[in-house]
C-alpha positions in Angstrom: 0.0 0.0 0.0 1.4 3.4 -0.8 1.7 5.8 1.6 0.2 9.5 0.8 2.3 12.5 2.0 1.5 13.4 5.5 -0.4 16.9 5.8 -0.2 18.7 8.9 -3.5 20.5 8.4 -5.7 17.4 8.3 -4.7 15.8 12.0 -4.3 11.7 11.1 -7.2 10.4 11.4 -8.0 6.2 11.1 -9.2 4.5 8.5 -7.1 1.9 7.8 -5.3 3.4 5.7 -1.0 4.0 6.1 0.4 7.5 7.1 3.8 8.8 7.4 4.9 10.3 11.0 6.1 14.1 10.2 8.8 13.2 12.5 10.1 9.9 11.3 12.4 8.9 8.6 10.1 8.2 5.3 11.0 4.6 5.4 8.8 4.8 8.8 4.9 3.8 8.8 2.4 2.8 10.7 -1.0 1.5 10.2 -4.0 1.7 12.8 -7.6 0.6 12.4 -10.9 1.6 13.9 -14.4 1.8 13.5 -14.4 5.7 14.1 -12.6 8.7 13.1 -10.8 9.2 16.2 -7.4 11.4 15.3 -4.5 9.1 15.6 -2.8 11.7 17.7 -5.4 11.9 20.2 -5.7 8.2 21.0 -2.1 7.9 20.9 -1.8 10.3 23.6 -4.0 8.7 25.5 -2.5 5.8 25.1 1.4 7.1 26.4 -0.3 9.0 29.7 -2.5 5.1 30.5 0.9 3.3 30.3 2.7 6.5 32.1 0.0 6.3 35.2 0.3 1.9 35.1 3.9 2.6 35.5 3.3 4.8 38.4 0.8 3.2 39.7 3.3 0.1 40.0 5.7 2.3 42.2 2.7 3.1 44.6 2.1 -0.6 44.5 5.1 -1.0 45.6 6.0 1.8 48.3 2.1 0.4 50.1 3.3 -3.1 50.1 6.7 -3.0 51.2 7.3 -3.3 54.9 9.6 -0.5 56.8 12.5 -3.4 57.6 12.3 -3.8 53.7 12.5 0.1 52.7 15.8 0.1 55.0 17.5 -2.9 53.3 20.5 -2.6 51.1 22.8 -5.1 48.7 25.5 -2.7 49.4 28.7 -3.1 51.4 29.7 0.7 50.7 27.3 2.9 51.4 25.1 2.5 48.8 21.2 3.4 48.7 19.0 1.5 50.9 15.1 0.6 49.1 13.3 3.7 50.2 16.3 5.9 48.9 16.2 4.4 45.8 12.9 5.5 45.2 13.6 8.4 46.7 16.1 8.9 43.5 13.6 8.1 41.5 11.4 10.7 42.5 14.1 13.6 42.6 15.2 12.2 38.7 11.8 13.2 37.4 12.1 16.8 38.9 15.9 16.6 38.0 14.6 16.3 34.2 12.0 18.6 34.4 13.8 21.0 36.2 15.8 21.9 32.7 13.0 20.4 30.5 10.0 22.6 31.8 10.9 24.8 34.7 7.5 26.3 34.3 6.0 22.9 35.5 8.7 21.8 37.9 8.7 25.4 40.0 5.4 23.7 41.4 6.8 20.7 43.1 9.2 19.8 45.3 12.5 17.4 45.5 12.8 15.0 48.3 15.2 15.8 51.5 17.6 12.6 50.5 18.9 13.0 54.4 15.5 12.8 56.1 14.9 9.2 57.5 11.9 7.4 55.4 8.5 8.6 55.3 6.2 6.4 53.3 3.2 8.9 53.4 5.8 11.8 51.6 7.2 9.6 49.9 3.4 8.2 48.0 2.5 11.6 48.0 5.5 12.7 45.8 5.4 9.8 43.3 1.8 10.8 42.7 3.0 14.8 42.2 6.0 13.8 40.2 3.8 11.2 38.3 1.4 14.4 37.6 4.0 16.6 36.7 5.2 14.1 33.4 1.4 14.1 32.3 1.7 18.0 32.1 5.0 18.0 30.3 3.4 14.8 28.2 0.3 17.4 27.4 3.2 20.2 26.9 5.0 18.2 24.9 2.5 16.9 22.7 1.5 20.2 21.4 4.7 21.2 20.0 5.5 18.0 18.4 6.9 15.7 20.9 10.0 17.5 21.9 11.4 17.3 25.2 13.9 20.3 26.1 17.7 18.2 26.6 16.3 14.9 24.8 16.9 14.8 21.5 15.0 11.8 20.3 11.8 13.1 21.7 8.5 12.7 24.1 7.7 8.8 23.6 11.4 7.7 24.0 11.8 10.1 26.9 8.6 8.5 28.9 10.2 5.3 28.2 13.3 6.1 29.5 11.4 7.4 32.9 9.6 3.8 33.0 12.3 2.2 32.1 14.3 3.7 35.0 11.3 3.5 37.3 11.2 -0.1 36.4 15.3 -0.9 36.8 14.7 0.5 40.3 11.6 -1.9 41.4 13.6 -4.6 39.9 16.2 -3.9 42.1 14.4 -3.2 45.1 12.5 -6.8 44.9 16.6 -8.5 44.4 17.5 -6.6 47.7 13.9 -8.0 49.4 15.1 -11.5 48.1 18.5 -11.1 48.8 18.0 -10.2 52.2 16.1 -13.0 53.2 12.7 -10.8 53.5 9.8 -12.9 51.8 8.0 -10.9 48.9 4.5 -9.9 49.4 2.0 -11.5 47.0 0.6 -9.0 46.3 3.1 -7.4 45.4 5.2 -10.3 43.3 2.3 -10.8 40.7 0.8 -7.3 41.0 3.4 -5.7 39.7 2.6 -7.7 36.1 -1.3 -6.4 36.3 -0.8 -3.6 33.5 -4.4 -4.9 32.1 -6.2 -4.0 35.1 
């Protein structure tokens, strides 16, 4: 199928037909179907905020389920981050990355203390205000054609990246739970896989 020239004007809309991404090589294309005429760019939106707020919603998943002997556990023999620091990074990288990205949307939220001894309750609140703070720069971002201030290759690989890092550090924290001889919470073992629900 031959793929007609991509015109900004018209939004992409679906109808099963093939369009060319403005922002991709030519060689690039995509095909999506539906029964409506939804623009493509809506939906696929949509689409990167869901998996944006499953991804955070598996941090919160994990910070409730985690007991406070587990948060203070570390694989490290020199000094490195215990579990509740770790996410602690987590939370100040976001900012860190807004702070030069959009400083319009990160003037409104605040880094973590790394010094002050865990707090789960600041520490869910901030991964929900962080986690809100990408959706803004996702809707920012969206609107100017995906670019991302200091990320070159753009919005969708810059949210990945975020999950990606989010999901190194849950990773790591669950090795350090099983490591350390602390049994893993159901709950928490499988429900970090529920990205359907």
């Amino acid at each position: 199928m031959q793929a007609r020239p991509f015109r900004k004007a018209e939004g992409f809309f679906y109808s099963g037909k093939r369009y060319r991404s403005p922002n991709f090589p030519q060689s690039l294309l995509i095909t999506i179907e539906t029964s409506n005429q939804q623009p493509v760019t809506s939906y696929m939106k949509q689409q990167l905020i869901d998996a944006w707020r499953i991804s955070n919603k598996m941090n919160l998943l994990l910070i409730d389920n985690m007991s406070d002997e587990g948060m203070h556990q570390t694989l490290s023999t020199h000094g490195g981050r215990k579990i509740y620091e770790q996410l602690v990074h987590v939370h100040n990288v976001r900012l860190g990355w807004l702070e030069n990205a959009a400083k319009e949307i990160f003037v409104r939220y605040k880094f973590i203390d790394k010094q002050k001894p865990f707090d789960r309750e600041v520490l869910r609140r901030s991964f929900e205000e962080s986690a809100v703070a990408i959706e803004e720069l996702i809707e920012q971002s969206w609107e100017h054609g995906g670019k991302v201030k200091g990320f070159k290759t753009g919005l969708i690989p810059f949210i990945s990246y975020l999950m990606a890092h989010d999901a190194h550090h849950r990773g790591h924290a669950l090795l350090t739970l099983k490591e350390s001889g602390l049994k893993i919470p159901e709950t928490l073992k499988w429900g970090l896989w529920e990205w359907e629900k």
